[in-house]
PDB file of the backbone (N, CA, C, O) and the ligand in Angstrom, with CONECT records:
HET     ZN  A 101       1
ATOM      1  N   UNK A   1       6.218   4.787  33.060  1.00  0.00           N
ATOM      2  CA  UNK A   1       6.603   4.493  31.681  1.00  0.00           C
ATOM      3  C   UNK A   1       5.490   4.900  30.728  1.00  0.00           C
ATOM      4  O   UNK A   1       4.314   4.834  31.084  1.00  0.00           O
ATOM      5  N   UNK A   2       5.831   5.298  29.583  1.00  0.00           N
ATOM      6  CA  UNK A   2       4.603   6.228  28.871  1.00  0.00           C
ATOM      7  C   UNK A   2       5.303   5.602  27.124  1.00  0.00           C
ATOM      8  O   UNK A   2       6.301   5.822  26.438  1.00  0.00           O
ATOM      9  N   UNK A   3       4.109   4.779  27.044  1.00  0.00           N
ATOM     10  CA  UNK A   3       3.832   3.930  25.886  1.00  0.00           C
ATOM     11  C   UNK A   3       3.361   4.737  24.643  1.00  0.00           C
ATOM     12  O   UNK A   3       2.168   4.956  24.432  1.00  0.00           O
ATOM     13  N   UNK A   4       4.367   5.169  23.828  1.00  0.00           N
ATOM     14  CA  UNK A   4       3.599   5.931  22.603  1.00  0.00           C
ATOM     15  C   UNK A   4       3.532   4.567  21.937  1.00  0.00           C
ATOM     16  O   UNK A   4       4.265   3.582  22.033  1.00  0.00           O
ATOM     17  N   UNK A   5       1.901   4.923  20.894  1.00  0.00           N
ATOM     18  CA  UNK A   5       1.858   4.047  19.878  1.00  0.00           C
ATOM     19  C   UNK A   5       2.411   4.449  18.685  1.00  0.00           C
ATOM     20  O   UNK A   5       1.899   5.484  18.259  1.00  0.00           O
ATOM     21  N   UNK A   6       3.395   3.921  17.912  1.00  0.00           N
ATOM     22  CA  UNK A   6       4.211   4.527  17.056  1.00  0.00           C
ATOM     23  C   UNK A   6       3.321   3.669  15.829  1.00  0.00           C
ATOM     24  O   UNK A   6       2.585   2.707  16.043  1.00  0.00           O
ATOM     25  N   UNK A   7       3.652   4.397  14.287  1.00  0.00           N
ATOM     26  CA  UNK A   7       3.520   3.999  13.128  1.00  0.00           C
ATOM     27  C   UNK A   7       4.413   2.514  12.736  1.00  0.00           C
ATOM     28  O   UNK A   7       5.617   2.379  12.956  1.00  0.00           O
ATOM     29  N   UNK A   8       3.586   1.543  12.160  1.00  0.00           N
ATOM     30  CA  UNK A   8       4.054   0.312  12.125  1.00  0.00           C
ATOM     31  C   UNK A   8       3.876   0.125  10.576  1.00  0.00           C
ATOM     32  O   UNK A   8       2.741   0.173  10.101  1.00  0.00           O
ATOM     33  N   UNK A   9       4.542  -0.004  10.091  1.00  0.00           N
ATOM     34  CA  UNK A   9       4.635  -1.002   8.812  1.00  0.00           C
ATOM     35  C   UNK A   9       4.973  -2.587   8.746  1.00  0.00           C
ATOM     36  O   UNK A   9       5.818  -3.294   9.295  1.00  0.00           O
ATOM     37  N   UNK A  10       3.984  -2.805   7.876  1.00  0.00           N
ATOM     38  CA  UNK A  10       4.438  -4.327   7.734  1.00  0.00           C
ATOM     39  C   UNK A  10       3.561  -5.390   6.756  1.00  0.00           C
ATOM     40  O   UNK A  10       2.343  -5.405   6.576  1.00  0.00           O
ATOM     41  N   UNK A  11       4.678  -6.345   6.140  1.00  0.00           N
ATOM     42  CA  UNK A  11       4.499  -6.487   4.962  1.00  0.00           C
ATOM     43  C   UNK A  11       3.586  -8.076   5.076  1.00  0.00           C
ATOM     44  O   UNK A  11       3.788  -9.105   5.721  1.00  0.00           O
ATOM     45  N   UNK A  12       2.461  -7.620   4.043  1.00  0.00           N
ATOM     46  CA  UNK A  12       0.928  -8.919   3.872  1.00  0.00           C
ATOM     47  C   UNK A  12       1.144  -9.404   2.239  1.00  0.00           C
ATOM     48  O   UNK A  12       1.280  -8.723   1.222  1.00  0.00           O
ATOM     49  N   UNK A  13       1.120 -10.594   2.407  1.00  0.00           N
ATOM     50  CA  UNK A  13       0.053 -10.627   0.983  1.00  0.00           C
ATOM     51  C   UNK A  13      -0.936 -10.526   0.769  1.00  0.00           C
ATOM     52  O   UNK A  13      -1.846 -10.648   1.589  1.00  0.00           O
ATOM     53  N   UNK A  14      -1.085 -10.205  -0.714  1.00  0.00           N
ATOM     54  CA  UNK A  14      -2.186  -8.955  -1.062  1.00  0.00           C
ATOM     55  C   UNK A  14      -3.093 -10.240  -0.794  1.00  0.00           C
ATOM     56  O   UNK A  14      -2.674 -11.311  -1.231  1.00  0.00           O
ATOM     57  N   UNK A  15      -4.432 -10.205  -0.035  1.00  0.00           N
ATOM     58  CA  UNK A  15      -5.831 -11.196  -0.142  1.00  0.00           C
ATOM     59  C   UNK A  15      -6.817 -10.749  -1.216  1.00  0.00           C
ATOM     60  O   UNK A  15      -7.131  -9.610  -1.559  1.00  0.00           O
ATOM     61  N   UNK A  16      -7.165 -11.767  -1.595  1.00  0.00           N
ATOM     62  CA  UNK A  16      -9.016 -11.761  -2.803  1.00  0.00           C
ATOM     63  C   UNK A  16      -9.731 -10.679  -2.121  1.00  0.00           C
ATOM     64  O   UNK A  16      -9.963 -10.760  -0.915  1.00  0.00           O
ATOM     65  N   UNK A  17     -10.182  -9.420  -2.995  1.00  0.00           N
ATOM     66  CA  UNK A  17     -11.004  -8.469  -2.284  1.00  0.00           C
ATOM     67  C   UNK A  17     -10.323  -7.808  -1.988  1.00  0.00           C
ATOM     68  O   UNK A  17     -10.951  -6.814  -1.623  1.00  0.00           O
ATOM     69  N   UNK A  18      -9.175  -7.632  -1.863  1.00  0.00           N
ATOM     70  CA  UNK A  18      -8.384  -6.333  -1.200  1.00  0.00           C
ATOM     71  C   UNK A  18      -9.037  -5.012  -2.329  1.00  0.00           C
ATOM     72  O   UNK A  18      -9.460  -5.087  -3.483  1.00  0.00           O
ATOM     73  N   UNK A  19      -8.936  -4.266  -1.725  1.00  0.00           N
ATOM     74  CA  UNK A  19      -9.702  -2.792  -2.763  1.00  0.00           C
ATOM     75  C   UNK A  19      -8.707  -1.347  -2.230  1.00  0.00           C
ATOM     76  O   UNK A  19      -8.899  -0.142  -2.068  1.00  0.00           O
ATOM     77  N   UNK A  20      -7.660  -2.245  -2.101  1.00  0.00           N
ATOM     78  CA  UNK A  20      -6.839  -0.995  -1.463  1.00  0.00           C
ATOM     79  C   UNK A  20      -6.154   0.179  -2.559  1.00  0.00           C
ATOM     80  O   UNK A  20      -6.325  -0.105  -3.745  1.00  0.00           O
ATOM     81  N   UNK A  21      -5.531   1.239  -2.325  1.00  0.00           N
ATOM     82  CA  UNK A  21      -5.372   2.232  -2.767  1.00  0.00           C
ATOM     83  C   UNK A  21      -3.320   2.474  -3.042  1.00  0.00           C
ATOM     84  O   UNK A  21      -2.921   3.167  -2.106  1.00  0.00           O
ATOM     85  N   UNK A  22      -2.528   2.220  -3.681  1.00  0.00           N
ATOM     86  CA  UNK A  22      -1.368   2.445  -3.031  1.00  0.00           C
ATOM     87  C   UNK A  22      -0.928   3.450  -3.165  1.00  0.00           C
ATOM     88  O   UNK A  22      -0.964   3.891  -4.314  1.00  0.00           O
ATOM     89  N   UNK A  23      -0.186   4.469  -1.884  1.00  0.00           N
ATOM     90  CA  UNK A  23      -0.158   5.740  -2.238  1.00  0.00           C
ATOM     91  C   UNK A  23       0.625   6.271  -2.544  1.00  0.00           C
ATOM     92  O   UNK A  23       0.514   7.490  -2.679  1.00  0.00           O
ATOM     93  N   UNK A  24       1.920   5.553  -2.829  1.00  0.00           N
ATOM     94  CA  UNK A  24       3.162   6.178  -3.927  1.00  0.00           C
ATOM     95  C   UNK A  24       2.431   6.271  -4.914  1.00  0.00           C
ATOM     96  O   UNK A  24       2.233   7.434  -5.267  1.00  0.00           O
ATOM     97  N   UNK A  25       1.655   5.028  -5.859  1.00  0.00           N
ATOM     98  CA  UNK A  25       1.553   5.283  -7.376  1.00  0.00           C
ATOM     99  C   UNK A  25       0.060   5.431  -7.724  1.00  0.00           C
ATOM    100  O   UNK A  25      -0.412   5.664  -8.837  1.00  0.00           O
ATOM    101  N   UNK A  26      -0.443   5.292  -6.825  1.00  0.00           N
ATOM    102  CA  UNK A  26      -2.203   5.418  -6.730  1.00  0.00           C
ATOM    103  C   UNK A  26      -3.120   4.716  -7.331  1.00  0.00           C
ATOM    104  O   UNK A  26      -4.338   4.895  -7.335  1.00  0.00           O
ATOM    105  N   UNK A  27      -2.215   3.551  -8.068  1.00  0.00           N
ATOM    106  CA  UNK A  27      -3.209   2.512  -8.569  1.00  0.00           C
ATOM    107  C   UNK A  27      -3.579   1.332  -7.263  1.00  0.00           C
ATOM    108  O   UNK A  27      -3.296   1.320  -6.065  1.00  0.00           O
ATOM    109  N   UNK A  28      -4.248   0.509  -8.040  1.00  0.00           N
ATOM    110  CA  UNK A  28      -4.904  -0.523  -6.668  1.00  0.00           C
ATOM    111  C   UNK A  28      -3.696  -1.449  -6.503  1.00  0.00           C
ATOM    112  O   UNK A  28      -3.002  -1.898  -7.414  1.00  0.00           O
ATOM    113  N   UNK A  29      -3.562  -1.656  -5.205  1.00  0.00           N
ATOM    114  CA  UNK A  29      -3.395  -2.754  -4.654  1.00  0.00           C
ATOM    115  C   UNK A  29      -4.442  -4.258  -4.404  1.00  0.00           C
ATOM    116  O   UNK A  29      -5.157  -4.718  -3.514  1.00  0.00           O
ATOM    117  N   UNK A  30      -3.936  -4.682  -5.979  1.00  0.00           N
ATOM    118  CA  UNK A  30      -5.070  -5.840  -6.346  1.00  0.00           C
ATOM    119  C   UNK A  30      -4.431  -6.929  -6.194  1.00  0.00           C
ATOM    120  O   UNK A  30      -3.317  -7.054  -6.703  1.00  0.00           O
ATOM    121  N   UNK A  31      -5.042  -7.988  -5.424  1.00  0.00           N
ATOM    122  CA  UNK A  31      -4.893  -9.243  -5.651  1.00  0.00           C
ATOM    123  C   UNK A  31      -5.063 -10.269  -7.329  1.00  0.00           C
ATOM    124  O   UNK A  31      -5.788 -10.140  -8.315  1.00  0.00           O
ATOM    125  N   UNK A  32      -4.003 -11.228  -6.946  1.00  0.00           N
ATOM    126  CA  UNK A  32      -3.891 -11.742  -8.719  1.00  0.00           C
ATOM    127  C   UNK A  32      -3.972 -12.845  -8.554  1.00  0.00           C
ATOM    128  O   UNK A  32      -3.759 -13.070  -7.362  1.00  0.00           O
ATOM    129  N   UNK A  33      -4.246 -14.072  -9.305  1.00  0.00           N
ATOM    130  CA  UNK A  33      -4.438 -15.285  -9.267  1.00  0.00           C
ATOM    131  C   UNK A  33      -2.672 -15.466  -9.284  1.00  0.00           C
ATOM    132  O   UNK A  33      -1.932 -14.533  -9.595  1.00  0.00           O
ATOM    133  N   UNK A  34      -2.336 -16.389  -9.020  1.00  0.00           N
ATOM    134  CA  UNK A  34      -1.417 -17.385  -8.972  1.00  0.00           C
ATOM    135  C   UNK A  34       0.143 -16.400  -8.399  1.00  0.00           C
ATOM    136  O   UNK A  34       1.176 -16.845  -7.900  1.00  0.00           O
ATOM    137  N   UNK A  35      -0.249 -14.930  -8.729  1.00  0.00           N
ATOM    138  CA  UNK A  35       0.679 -13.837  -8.248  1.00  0.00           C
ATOM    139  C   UNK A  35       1.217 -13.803  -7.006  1.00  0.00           C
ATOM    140  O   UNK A  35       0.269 -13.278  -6.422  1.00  0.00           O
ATOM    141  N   UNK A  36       2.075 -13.983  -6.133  1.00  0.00           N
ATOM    142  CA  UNK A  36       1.400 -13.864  -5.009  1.00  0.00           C
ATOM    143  C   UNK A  36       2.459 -12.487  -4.337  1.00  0.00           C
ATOM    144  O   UNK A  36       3.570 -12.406  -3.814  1.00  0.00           O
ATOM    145  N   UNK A  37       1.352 -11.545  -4.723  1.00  0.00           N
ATOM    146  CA  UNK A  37       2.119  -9.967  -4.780  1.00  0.00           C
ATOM    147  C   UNK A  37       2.473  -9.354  -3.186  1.00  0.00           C
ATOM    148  O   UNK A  37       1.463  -9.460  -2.491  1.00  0.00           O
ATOM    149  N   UNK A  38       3.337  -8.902  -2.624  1.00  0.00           N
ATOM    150  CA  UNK A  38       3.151  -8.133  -1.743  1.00  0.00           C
ATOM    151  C   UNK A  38       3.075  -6.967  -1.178  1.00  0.00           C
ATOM    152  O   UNK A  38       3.666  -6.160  -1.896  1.00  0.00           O
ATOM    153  N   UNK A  39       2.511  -6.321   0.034  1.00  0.00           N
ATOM    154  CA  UNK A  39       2.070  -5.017   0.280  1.00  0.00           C
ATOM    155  C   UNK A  39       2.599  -4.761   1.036  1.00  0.00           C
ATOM    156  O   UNK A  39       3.373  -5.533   1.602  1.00  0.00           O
ATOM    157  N   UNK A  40       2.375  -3.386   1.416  1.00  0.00           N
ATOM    158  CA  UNK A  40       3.085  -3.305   2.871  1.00  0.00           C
ATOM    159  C   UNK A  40       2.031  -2.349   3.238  1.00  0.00           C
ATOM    160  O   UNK A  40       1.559  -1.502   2.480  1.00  0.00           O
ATOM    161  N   UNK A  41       1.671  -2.573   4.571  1.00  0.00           N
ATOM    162  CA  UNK A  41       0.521  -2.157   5.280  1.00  0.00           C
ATOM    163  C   UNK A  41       1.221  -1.218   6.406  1.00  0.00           C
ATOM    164  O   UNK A  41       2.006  -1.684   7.232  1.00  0.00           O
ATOM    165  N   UNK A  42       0.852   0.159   6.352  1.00  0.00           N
ATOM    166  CA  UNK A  42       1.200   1.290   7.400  1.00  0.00           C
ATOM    167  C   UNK A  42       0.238   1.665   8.253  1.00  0.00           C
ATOM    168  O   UNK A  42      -0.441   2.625   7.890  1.00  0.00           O
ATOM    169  N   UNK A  43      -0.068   1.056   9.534  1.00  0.00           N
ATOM    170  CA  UNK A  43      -1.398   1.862  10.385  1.00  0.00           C
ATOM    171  C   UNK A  43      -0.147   3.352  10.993  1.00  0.00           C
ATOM    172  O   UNK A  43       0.939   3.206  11.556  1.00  0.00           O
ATOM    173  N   UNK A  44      -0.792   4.565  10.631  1.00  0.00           N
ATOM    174  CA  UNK A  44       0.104   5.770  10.890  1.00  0.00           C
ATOM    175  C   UNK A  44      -0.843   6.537  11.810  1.00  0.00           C
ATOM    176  O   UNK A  44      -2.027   6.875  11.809  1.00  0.00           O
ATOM    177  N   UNK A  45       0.486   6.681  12.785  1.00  0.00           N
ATOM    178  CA  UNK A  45      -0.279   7.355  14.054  1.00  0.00           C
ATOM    179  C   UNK A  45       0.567   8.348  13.925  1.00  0.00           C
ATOM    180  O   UNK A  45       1.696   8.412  13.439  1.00  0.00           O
ATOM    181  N   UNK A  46      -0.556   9.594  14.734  1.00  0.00           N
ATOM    182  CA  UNK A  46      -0.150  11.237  14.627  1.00  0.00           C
ATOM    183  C   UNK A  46      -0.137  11.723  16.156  1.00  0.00           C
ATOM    184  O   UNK A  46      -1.195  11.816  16.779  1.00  0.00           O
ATOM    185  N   UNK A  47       0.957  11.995  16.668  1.00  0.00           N
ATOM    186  CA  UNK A  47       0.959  12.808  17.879  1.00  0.00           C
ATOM    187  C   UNK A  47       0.372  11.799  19.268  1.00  0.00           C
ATOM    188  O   UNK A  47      -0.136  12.192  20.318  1.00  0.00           O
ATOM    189  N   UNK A  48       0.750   9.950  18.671  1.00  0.00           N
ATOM    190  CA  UNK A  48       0.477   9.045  19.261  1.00  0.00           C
ATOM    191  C   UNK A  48      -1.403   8.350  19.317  1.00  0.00           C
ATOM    192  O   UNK A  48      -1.979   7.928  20.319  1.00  0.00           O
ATOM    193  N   UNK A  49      -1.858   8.431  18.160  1.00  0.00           N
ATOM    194  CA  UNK A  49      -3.010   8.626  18.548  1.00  0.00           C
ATOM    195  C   UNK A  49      -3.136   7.962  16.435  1.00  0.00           C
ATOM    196  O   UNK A  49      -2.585   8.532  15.493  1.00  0.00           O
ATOM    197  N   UNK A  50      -3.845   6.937  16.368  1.00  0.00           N
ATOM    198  CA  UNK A  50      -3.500   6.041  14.923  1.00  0.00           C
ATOM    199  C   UNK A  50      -4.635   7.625  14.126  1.00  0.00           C
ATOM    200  O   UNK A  50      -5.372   8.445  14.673  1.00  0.00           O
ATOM    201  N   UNK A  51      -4.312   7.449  12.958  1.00  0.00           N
ATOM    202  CA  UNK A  51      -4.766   8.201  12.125  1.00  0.00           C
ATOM    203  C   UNK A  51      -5.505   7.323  10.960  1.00  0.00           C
ATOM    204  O   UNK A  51      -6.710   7.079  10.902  1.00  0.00           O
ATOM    205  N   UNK A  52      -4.398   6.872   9.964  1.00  0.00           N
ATOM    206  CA  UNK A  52      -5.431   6.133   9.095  1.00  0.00           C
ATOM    207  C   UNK A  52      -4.237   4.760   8.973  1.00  0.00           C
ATOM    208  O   UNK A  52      -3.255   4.560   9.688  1.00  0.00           O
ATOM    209  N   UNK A  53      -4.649   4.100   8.019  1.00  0.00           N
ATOM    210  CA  UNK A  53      -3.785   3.268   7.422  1.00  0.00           C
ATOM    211  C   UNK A  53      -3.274   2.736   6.014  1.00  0.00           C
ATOM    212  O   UNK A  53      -3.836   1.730   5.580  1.00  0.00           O
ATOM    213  N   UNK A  54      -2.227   3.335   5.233  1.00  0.00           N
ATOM    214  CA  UNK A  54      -1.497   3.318   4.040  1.00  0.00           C
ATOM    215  C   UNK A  54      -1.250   1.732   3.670  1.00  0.00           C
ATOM    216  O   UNK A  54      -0.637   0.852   4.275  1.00  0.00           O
ATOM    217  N   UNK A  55      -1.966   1.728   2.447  1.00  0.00           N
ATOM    218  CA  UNK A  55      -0.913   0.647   1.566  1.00  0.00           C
ATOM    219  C   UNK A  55      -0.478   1.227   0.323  1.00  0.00           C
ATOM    220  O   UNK A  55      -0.977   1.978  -0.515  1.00  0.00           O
ATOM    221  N   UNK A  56       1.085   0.373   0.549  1.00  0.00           N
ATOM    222  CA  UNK A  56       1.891   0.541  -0.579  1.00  0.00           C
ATOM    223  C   UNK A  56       2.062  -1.257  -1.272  1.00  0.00           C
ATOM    224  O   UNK A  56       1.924  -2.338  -0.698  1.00  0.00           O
ATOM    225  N   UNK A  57       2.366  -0.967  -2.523  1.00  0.00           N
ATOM    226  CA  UNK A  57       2.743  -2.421  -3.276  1.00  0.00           C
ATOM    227  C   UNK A  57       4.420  -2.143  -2.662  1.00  0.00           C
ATOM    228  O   UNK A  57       5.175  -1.172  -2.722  1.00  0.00           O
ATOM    229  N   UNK A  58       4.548  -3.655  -2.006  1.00  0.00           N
ATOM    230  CA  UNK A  58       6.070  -3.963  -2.128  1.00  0.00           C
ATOM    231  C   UNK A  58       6.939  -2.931  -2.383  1.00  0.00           C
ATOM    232  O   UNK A  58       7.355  -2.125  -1.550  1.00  0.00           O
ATOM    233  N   UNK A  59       7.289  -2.989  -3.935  1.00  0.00           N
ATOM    234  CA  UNK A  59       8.126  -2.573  -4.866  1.00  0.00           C
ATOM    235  C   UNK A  59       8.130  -1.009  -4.448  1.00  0.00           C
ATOM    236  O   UNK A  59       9.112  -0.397  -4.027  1.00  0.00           O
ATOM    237  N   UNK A  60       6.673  -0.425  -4.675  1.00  0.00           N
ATOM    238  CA  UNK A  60       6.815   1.148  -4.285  1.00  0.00           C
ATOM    239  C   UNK A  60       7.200   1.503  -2.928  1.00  0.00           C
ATOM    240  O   UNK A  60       7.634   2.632  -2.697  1.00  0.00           O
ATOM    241  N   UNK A  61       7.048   0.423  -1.793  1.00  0.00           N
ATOM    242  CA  UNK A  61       7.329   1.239  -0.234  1.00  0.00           C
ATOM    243  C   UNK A  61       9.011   1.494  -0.384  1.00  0.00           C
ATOM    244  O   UNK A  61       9.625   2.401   0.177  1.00  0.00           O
ATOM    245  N   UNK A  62       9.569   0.509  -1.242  1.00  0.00           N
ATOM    246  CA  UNK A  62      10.863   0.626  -1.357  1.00  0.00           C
ATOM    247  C   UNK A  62      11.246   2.039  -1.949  1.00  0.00           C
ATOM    248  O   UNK A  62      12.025   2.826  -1.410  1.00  0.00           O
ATOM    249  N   UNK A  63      10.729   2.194  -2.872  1.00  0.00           N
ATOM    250  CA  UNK A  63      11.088   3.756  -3.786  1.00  0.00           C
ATOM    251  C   UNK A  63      10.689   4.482  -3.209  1.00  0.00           C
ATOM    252  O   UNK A  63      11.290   5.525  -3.468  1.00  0.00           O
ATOM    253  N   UNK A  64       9.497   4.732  -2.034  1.00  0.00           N
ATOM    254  CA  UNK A  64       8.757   5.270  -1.409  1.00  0.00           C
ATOM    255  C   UNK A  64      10.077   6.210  -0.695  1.00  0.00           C
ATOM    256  O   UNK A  64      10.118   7.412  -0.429  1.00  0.00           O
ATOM    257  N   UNK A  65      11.373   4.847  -0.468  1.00  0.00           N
ATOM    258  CA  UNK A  65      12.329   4.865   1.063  1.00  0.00           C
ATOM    259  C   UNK A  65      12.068   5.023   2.460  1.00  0.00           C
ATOM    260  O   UNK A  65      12.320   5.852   3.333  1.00  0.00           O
ATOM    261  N   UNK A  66      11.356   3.718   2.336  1.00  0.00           N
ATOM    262  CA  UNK A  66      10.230   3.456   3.581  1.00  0.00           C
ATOM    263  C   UNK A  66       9.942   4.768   4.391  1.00  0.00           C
ATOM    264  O   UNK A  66      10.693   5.244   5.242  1.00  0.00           O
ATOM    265  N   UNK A  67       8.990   5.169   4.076  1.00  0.00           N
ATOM    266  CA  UNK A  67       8.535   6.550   4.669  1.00  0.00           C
ATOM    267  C   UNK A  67       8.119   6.168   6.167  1.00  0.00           C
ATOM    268  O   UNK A  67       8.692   6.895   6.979  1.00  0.00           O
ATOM    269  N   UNK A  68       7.456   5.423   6.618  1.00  0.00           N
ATOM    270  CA  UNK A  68       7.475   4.193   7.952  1.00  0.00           C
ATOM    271  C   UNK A  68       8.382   4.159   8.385  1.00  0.00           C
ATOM    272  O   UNK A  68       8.356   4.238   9.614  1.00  0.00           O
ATOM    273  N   UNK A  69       9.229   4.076   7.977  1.00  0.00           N
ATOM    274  CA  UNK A  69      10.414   2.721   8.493  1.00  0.00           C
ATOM    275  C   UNK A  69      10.769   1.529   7.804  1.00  0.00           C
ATOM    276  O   UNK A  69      10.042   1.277   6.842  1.00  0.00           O
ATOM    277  N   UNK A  70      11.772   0.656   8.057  1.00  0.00           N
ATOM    278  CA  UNK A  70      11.996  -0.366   7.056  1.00  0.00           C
ATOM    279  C   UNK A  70      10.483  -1.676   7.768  1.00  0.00           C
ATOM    280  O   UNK A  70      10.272  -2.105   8.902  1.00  0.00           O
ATOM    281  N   UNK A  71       9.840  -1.879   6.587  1.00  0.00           N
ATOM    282  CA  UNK A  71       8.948  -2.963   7.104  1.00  0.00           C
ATOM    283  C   UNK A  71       9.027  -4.141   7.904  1.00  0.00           C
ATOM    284  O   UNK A  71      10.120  -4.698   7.797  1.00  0.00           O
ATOM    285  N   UNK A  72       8.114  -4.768   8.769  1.00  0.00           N
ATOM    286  CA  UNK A  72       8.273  -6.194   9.114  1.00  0.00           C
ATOM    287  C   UNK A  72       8.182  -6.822   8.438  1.00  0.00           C
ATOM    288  O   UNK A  72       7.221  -6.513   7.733  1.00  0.00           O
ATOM    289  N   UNK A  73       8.853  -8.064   7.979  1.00  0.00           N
ATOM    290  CA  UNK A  73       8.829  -9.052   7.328  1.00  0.00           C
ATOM    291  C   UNK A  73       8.759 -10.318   7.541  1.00  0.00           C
ATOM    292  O   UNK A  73       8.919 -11.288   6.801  1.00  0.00           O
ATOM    293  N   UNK A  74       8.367 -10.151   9.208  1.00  0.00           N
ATOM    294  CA  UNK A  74       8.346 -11.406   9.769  1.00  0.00           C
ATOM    295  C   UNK A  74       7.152 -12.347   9.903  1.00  0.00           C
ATOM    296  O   UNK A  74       7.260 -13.516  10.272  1.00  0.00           O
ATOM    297  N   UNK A  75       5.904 -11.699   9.546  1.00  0.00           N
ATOM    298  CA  UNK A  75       4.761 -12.583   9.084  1.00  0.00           C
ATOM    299  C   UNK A  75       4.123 -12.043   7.769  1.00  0.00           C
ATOM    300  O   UNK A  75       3.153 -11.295   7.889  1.00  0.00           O
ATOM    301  N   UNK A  76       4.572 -12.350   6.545  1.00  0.00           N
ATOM    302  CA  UNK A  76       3.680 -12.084   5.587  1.00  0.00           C
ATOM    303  C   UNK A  76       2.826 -12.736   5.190  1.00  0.00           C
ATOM    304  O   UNK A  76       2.516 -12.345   4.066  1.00  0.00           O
ATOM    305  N   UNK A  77       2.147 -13.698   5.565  1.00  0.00           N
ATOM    306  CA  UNK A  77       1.121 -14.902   5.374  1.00  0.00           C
ATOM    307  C   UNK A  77       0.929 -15.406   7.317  1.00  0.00           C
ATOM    308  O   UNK A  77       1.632 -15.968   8.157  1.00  0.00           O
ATOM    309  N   UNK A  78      -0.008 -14.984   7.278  1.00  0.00           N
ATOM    310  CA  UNK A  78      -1.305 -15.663   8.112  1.00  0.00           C
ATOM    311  C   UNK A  78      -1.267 -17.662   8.520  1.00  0.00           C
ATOM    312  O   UNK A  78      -1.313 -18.537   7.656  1.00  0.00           O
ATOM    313  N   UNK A  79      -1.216 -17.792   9.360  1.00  0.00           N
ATOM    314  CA  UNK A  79      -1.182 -19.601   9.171  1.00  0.00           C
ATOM    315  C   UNK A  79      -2.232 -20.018   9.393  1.00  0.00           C
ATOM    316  O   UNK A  79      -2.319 -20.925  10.221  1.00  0.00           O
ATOM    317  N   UNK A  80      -3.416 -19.516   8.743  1.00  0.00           N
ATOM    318  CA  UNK A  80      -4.321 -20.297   7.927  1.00  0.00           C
ATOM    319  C   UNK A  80      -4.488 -19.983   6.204  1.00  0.00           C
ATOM    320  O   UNK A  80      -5.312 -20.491   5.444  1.00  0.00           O
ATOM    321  N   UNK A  81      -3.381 -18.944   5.872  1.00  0.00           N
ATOM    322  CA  UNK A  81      -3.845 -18.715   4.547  1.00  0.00           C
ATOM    323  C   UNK A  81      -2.235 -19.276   4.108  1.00  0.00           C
ATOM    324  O   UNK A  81      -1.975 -19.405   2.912  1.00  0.00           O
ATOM    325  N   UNK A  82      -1.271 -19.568   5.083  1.00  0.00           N
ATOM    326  CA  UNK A  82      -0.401 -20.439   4.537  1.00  0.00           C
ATOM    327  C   UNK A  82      -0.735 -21.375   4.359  1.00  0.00           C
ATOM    328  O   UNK A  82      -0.473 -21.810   3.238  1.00  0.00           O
ATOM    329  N   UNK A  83      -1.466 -22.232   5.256  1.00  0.00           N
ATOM    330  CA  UNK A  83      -2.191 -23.843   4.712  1.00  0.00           C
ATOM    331  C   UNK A  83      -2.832 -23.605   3.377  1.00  0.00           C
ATOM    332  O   UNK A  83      -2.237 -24.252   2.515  1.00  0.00           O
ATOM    333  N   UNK A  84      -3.740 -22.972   2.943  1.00  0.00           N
ATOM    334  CA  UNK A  84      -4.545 -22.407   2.088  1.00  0.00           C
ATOM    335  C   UNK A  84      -3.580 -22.681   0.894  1.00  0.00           C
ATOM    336  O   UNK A  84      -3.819 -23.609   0.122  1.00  0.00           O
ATOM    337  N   UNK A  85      -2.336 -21.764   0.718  1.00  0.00           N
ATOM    338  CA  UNK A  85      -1.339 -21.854  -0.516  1.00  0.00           C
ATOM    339  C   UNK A  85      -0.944 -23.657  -0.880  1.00  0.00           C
ATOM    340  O   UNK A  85      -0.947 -24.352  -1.896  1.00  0.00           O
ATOM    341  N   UNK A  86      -0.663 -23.853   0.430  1.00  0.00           N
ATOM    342  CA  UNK A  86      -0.087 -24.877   0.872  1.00  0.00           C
ATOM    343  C   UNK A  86      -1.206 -26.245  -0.289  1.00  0.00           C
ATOM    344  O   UNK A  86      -0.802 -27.230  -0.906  1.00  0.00           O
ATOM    345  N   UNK A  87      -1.994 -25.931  -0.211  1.00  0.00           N
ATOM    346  CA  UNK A  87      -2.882 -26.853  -0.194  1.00  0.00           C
ATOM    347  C   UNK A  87      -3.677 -26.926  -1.654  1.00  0.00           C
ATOM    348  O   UNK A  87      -4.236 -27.892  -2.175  1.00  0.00           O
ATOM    349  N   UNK A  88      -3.475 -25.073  -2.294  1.00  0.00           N
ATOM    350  CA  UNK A  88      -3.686 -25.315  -3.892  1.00  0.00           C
ATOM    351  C   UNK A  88      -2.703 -25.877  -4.410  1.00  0.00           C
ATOM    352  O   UNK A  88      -2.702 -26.133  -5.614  1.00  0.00           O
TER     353      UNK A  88
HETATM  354 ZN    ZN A 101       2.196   1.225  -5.910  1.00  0.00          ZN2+
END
């Protein structure tokens, strides 16, 4: 059996410090106070072998028409930075 590592998308909220780049619209993917914006994070592998890793804001991976694939959406918060929300 021969395991390619395929390109994964999948959707984070944006964290304090993020300094990311988004590459539909090329402005930052910035974290906001009380916002709680989301991204979608692409580690993209080439010929099975990871290359780099894309963020898009939410809104653009959609217009993008998930160039990935349709994102995961099944953990967008971390469960310690859900307590965290939880707890401001
Ligand atoms: Zn964008």
């Amino acid at each position: 059996m021969v395991t390619t590592q395929r390109t994964r998308a999948v959707v984070r909220y944006i964290e304090a410090g993020s300094s990311a780049e988004c590459v539909q619209c090329r402005s930052a993917v910035q974290f906001r106070a009380r916002i709680r914006v989301q991204q979608v994070i692409c580690n993209v592998y080439v010929d099975g072998k990871w290359a780099r890793v894309e963020h898009y804001h939410r809104d653009c991976y959609d217009e993008a028409g998930h160039p990935h694939g349709a994102p995961d959406e099944s953990q967008p918060l971390r469960p310690r930075t859900r307590a965290a929300v939880a707890a401001a």
